[in-house]
PDB file of N, CA, C and O in Angstrom:
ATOM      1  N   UNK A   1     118.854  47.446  65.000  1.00  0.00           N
ATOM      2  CA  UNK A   1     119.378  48.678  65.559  1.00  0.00           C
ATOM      3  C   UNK A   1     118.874  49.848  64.724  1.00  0.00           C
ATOM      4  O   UNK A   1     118.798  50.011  63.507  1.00  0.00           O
ATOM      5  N   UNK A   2     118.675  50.324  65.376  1.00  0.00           N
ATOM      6  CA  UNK A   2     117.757  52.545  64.497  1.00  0.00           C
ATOM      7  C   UNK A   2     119.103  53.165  64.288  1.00  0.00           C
ATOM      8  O   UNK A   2     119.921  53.468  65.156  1.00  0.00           O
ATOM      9  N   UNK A   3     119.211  53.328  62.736  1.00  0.00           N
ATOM     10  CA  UNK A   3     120.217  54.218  62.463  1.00  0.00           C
ATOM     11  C   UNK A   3     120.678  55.779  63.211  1.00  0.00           C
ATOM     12  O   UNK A   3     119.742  56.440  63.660  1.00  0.00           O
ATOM     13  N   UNK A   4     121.521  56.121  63.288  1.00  0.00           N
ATOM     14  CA  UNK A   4     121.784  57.025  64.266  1.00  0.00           C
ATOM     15  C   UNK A   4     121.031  58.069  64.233  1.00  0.00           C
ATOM     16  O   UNK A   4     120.492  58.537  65.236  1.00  0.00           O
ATOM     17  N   UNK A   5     120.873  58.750  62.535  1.00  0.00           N
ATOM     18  CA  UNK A   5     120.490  59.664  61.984  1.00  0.00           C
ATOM     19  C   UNK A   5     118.802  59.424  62.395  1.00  0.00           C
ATOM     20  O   UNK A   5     117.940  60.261  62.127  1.00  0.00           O
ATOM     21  N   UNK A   6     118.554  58.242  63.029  1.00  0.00           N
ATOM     22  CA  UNK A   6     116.893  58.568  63.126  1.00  0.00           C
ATOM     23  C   UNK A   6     116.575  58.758  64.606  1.00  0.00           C
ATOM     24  O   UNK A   6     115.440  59.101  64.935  1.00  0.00           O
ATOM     25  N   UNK A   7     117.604  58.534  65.580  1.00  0.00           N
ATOM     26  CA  UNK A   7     117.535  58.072  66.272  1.00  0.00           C
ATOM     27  C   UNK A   7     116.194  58.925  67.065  1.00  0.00           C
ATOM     28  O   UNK A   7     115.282  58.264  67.562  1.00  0.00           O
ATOM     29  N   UNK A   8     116.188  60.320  67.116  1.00  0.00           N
ATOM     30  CA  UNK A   8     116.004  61.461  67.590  1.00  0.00           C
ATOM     31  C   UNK A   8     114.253  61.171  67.315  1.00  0.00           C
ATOM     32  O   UNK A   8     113.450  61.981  67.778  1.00  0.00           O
ATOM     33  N   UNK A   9     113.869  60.210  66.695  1.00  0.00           N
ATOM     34  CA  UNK A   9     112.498  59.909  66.517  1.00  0.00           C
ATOM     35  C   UNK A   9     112.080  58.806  66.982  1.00  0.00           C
ATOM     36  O   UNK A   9     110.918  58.633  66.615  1.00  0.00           O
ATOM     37  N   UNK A  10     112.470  57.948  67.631  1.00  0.00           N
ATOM     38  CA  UNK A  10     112.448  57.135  68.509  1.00  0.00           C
ATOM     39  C   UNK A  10     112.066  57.426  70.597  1.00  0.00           C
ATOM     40  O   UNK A  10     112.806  57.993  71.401  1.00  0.00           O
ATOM     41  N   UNK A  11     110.969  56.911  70.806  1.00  0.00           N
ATOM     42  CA  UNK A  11     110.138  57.081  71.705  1.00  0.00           C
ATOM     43  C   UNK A  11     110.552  55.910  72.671  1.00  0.00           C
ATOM     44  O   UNK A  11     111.099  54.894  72.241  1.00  0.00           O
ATOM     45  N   UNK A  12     110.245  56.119  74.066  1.00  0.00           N
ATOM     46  CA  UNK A  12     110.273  54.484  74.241  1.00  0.00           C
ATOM     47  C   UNK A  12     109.354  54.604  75.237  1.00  0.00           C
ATOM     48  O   UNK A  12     109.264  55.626  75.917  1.00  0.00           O
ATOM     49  N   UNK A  13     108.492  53.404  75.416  1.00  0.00           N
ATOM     50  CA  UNK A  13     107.036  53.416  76.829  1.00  0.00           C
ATOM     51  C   UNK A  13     107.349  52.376  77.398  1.00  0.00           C
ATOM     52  O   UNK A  13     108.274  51.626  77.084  1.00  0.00           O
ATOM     53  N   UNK A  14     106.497  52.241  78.398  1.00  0.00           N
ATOM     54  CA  UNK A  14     106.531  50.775  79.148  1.00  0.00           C
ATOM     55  C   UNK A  14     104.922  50.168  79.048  1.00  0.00           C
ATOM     56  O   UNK A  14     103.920  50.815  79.351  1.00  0.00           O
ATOM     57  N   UNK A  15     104.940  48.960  78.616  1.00  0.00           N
ATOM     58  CA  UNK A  15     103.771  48.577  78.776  1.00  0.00           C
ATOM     59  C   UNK A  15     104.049  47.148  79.409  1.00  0.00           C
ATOM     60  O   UNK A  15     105.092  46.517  79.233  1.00  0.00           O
ATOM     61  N   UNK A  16     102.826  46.673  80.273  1.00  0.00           N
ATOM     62  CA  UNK A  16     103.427  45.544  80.909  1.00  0.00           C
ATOM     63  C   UNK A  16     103.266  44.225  79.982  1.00  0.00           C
ATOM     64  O   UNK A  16     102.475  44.017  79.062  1.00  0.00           O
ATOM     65  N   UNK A  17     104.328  43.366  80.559  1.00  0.00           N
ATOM     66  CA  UNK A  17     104.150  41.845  79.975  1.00  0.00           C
ATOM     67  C   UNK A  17     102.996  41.489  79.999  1.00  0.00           C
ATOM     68  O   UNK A  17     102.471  40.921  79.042  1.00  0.00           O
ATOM     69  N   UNK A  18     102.449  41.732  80.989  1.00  0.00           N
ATOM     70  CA  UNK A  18     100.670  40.730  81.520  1.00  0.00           C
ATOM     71  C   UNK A  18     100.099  40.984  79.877  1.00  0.00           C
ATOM     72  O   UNK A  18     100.133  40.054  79.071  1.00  0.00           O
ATOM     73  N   UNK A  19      99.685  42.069  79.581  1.00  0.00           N
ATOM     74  CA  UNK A  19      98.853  42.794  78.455  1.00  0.00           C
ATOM     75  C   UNK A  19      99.503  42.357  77.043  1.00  0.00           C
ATOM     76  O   UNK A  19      98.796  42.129  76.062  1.00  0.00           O
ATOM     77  N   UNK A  20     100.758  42.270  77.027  1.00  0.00           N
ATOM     78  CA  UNK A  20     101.392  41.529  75.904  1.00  0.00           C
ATOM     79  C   UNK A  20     100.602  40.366  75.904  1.00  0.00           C
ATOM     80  O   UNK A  20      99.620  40.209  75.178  1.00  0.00           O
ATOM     81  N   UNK A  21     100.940  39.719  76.550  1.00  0.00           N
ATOM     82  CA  UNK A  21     100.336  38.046  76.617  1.00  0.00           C
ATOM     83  C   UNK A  21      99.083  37.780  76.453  1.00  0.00           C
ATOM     84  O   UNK A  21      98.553  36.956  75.709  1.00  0.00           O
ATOM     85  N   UNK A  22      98.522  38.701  77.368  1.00  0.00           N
ATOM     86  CA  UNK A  22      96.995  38.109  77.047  1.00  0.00           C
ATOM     87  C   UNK A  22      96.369  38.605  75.381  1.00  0.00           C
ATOM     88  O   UNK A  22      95.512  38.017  74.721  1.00  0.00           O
ATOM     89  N   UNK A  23      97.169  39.934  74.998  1.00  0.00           N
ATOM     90  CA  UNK A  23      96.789  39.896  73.268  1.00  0.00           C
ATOM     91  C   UNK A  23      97.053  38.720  72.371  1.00  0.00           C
ATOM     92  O   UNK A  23      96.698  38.668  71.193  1.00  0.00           O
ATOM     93  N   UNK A  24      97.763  37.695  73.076  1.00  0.00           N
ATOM     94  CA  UNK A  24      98.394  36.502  72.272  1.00  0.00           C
ATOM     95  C   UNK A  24     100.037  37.017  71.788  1.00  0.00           C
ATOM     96  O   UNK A  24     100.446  36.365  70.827  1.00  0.00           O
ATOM     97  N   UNK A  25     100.883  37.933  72.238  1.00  0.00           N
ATOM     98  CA  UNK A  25     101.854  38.307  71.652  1.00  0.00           C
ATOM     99  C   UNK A  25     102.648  37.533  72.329  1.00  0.00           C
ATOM    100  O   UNK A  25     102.137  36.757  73.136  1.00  0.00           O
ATOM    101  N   UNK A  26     104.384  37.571  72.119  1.00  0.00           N
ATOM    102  CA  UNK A  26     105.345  36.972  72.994  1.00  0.00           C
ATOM    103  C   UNK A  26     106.392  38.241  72.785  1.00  0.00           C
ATOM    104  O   UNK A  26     106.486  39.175  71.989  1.00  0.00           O
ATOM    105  N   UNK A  27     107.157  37.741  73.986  1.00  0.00           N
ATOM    106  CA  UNK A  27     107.817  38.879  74.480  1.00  0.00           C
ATOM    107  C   UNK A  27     109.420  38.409  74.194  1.00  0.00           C
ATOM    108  O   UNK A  27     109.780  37.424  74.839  1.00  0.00           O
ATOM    109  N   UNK A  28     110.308  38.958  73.383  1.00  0.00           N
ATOM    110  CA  UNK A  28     111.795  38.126  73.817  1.00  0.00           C
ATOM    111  C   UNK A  28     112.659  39.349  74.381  1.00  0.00           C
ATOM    112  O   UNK A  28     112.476  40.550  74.180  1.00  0.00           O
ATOM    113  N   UNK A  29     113.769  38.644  75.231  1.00  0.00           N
ATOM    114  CA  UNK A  29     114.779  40.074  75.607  1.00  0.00           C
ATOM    115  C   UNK A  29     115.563  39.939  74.847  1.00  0.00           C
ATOM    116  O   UNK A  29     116.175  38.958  74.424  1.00  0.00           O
ATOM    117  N   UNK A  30     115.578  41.748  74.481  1.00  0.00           N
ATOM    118  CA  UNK A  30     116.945  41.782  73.628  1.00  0.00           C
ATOM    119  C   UNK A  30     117.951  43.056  74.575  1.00  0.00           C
ATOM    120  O   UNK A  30     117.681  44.194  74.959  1.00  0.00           O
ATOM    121  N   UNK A  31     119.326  42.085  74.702  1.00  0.00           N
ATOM    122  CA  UNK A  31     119.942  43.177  75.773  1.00  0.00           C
ATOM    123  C   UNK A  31     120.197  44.292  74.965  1.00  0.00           C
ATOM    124  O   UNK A  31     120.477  44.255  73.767  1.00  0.00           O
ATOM    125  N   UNK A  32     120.082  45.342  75.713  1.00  0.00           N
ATOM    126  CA  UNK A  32     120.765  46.663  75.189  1.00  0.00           C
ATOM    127  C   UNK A  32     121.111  47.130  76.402  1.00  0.00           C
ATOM    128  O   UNK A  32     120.196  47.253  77.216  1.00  0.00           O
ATOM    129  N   UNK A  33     122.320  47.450  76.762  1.00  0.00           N
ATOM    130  CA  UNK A  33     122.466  48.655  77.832  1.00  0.00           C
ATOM    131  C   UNK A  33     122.499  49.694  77.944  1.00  0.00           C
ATOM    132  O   UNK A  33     123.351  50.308  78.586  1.00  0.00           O
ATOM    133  N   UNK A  34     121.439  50.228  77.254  1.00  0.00           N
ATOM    134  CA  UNK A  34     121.045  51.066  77.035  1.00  0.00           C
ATOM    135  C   UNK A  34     120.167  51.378  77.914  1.00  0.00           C
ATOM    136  O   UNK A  34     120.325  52.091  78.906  1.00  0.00           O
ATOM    137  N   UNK A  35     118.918  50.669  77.438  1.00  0.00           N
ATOM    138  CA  UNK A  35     117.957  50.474  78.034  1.00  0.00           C
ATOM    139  C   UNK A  35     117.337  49.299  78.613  1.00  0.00           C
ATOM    140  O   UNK A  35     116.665  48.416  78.080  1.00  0.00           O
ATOM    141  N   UNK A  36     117.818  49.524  80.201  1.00  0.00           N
ATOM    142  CA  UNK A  36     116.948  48.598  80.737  1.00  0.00           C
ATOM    143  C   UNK A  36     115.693  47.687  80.416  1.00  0.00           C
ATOM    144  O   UNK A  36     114.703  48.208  79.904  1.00  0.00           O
ATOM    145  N   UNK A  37     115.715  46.511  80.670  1.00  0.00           N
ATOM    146  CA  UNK A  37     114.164  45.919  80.407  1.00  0.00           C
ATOM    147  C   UNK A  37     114.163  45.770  78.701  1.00  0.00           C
ATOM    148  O   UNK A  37     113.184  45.579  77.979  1.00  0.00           O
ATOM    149  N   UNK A  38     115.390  45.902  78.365  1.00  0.00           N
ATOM    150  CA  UNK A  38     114.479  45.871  76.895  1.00  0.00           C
ATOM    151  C   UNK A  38     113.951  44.771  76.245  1.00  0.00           C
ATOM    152  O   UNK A  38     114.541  43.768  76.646  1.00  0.00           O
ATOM    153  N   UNK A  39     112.905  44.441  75.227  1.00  0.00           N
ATOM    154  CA  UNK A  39     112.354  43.467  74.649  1.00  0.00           C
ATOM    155  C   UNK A  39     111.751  43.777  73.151  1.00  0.00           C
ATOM    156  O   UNK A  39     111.063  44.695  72.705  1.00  0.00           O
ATOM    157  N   UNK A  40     112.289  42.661  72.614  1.00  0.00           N
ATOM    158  CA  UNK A  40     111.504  42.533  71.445  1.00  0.00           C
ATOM    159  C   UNK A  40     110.049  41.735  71.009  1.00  0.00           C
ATOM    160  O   UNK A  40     110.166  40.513  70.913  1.00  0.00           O
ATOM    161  N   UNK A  41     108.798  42.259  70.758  1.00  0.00           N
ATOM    162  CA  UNK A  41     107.805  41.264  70.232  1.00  0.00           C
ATOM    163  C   UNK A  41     107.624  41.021  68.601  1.00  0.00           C
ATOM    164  O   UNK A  41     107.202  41.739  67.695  1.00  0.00           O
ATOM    165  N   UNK A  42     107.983  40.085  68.639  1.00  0.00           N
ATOM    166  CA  UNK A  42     108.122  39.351  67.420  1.00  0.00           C
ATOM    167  C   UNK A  42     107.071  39.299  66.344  1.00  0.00           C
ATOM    168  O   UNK A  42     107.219  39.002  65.159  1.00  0.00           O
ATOM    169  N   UNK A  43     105.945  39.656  67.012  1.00  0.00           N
ATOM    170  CA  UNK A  43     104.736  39.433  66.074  1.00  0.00           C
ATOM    171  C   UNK A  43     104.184  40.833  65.478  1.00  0.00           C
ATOM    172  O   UNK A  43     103.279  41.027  64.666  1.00  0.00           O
ATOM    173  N   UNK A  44     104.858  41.556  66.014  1.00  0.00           N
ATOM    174  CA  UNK A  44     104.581  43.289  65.600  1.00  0.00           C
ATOM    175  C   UNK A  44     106.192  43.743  64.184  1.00  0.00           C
ATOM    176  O   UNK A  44     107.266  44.342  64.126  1.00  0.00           O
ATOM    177  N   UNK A  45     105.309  42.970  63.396  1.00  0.00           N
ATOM    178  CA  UNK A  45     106.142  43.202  62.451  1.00  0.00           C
ATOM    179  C   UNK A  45     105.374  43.403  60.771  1.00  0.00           C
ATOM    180  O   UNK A  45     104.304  42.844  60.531  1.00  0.00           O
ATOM    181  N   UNK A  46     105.988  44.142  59.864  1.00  0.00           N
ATOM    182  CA  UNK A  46     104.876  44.613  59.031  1.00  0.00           C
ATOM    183  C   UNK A  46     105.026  43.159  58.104  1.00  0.00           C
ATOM    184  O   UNK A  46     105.602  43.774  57.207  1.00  0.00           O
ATOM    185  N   UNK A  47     105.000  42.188  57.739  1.00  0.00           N
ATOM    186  CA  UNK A  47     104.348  40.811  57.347  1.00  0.00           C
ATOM    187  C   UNK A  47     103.226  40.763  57.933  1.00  0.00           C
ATOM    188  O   UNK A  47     102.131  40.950  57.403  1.00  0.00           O
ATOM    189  N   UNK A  48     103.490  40.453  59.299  1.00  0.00           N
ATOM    190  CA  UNK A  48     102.183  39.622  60.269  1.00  0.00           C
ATOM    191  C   UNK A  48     101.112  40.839  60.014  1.00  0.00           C
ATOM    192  O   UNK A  48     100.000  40.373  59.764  1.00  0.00           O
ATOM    193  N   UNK A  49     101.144  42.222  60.009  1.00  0.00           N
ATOM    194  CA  UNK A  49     100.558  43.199  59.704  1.00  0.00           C
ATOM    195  C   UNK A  49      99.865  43.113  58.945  1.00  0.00           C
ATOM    196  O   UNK A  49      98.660  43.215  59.175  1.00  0.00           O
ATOM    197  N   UNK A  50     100.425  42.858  57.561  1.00  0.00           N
ATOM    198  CA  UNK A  50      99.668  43.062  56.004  1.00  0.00           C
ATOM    199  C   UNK A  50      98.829  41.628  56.100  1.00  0.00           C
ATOM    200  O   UNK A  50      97.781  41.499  55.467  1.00  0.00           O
ATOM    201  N   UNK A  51      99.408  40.456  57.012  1.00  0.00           N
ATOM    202  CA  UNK A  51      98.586  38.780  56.540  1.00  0.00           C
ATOM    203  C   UNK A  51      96.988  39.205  57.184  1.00  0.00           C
ATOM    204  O   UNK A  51      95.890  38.875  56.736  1.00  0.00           O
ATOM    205  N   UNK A  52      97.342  40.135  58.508  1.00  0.00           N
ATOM    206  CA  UNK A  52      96.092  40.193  59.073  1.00  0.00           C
ATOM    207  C   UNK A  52      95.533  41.197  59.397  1.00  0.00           C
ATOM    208  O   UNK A  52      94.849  40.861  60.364  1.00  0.00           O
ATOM    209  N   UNK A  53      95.325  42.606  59.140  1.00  0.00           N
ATOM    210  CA  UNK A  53      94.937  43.734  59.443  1.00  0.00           C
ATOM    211  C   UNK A  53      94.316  44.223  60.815  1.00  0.00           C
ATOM    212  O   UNK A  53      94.559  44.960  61.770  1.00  0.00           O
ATOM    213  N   UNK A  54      93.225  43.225  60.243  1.00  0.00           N
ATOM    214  CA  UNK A  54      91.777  43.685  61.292  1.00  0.00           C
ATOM    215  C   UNK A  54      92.201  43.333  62.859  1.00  0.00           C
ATOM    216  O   UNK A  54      91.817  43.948  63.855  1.00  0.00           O
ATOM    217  N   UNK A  55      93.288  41.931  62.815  1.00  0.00           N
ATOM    218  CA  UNK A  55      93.933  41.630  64.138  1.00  0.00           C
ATOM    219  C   UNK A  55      94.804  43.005  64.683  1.00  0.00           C
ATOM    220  O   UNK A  55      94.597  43.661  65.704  1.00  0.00           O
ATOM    221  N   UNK A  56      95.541  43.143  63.945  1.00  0.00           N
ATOM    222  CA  UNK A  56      96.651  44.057  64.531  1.00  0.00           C
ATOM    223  C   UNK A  56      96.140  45.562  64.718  1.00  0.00           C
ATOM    224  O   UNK A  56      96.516  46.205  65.699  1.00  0.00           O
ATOM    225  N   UNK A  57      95.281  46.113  63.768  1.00  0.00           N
ATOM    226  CA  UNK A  57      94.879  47.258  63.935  1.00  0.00           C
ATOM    227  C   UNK A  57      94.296  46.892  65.392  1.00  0.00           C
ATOM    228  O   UNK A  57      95.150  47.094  66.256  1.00  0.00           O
ATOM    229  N   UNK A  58      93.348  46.518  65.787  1.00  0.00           N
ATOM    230  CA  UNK A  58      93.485  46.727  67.634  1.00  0.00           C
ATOM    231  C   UNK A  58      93.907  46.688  68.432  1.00  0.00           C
ATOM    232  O   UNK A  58      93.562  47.324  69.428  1.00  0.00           O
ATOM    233  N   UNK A  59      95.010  45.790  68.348  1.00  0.00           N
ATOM    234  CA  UNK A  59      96.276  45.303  68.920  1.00  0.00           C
ATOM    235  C   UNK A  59      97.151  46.666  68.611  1.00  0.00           C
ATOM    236  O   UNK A  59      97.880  47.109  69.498  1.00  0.00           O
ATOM    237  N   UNK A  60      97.090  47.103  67.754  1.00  0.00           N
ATOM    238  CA  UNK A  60      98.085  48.470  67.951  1.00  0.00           C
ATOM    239  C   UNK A  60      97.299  49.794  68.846  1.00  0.00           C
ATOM    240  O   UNK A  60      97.778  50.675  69.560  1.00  0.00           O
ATOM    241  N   UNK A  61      96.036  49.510  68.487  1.00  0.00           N
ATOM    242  CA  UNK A  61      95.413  51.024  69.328  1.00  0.00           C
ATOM    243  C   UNK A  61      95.108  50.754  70.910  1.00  0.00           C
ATOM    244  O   UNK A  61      94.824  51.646  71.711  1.00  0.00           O
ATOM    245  N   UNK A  62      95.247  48.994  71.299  1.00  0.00           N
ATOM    246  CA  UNK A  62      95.193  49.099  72.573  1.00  0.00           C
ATOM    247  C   UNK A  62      96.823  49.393  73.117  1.00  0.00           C
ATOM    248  O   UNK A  62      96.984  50.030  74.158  1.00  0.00           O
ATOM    249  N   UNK A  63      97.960  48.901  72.362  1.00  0.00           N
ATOM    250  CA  UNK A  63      98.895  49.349  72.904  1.00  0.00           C
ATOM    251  C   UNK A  63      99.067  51.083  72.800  1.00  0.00           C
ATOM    252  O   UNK A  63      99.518  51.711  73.758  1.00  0.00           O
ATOM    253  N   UNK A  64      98.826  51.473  72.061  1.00  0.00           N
ATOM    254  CA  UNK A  64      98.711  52.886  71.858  1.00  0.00           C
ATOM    255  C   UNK A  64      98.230  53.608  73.191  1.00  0.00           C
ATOM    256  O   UNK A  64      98.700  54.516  73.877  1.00  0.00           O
ATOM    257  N   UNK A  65      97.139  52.845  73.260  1.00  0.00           N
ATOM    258  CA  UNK A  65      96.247  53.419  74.385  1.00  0.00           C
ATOM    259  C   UNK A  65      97.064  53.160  75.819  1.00  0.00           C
ATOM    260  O   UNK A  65      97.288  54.150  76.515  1.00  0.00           O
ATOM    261  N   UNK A  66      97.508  51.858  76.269  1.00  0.00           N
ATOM    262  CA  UNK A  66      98.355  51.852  77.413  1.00  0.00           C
ATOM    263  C   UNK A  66      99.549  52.495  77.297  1.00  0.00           C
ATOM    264  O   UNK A  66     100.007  52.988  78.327  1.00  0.00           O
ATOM    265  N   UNK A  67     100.381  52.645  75.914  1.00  0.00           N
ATOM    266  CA  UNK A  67     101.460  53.673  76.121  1.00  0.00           C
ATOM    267  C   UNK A  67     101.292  55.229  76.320  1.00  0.00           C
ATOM    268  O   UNK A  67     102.121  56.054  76.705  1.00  0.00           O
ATOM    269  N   UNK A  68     100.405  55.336  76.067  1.00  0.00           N
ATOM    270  CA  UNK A  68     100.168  56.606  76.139  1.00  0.00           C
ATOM    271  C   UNK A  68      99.579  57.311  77.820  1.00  0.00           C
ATOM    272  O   UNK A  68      99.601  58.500  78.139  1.00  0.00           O
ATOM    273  N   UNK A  69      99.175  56.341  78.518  1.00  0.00           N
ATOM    274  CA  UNK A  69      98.998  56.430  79.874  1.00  0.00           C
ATOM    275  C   UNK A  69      99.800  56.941  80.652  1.00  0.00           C
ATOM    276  O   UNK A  69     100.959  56.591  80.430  1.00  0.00           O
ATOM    277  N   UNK A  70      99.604  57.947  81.861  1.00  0.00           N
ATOM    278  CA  UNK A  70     100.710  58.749  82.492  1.00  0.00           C
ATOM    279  C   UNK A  70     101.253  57.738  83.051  1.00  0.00           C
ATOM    280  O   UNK A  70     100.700  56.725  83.479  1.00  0.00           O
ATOM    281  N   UNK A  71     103.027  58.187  83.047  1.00  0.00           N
ATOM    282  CA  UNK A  71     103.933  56.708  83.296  1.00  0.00           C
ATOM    283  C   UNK A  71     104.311  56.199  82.945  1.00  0.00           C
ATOM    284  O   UNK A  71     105.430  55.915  83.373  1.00  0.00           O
ATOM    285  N   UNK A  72     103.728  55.466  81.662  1.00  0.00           N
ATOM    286  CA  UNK A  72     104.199  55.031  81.214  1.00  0.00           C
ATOM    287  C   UNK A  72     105.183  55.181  79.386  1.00  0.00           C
ATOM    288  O   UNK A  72     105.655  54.280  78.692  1.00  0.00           O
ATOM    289  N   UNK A  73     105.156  56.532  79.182  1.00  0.00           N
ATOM    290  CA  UNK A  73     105.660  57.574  78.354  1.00  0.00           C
ATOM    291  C   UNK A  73     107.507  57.745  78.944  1.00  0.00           C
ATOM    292  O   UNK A  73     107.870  58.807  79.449  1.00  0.00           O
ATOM    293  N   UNK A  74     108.277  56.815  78.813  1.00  0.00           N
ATOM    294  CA  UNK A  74     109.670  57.385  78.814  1.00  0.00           C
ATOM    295  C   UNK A  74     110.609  57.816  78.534  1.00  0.00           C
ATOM    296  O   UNK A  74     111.595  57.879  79.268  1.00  0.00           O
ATOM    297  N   UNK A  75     110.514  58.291  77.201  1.00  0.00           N
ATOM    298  CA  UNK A  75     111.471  59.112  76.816  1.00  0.00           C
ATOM    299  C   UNK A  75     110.451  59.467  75.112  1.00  0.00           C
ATOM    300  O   UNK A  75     110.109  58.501  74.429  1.00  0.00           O
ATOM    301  N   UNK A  76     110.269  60.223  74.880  1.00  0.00           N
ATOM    302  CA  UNK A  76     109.670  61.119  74.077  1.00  0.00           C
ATOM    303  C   UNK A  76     110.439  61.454  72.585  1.00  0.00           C
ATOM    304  O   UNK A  76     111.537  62.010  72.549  1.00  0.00           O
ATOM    305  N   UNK A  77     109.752  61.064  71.457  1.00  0.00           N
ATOM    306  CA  UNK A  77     110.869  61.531  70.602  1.00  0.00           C
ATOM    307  C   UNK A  77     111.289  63.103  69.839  1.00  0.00           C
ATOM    308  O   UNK A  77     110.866  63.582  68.787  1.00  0.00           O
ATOM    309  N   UNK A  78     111.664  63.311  70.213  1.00  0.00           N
ATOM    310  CA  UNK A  78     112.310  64.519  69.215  1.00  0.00           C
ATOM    311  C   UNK A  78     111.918  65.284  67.851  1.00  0.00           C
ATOM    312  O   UNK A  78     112.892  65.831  67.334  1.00  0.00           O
ATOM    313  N   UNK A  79     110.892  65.415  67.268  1.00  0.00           N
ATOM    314  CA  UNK A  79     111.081  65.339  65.860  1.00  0.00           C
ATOM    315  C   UNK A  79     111.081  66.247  65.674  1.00  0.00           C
ATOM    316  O   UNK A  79     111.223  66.640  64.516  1.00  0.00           O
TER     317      UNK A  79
END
């Protein structure tokens, strides 16, 4: 859970499952009713980060790149 005090920097996008998967990621739901659809990927975490760089650095700029696509931008953070 994002402490309250940060909350206001917190973004949220949609990117689809298909594109998760085929990077090799997995997808789990974590309910929030908050927000619909929500999910956690497990492998986007700063361990798996530091074991492998060169993997994840593309893996972050292609998600970058589909979140950032009109549409899929839903709520914007604050800072």
């Amino acid at each position: 859970m994002i402490d309250v005090d940060r909350q206001h920097e917190v973004g949220i996008v949609r990117i689809p499952v298909l594109i998760l998967k085929e990077l090799g990621l997995s997808v789990q739901i974590r309910i929030d009713s908050r927000i619909l659809g929500n999910v956690v990927i497990p492998e986007l975490n700063a361990h798996d980060y530091e074991a492998d760089k060169a993997r994840f650095t593309s893996i972050k700029a292609l998600l970058a790149s589909v979140a950032s696509e009109a549409g899929n931008i839903l709520i914007i953070p604050r800072l």
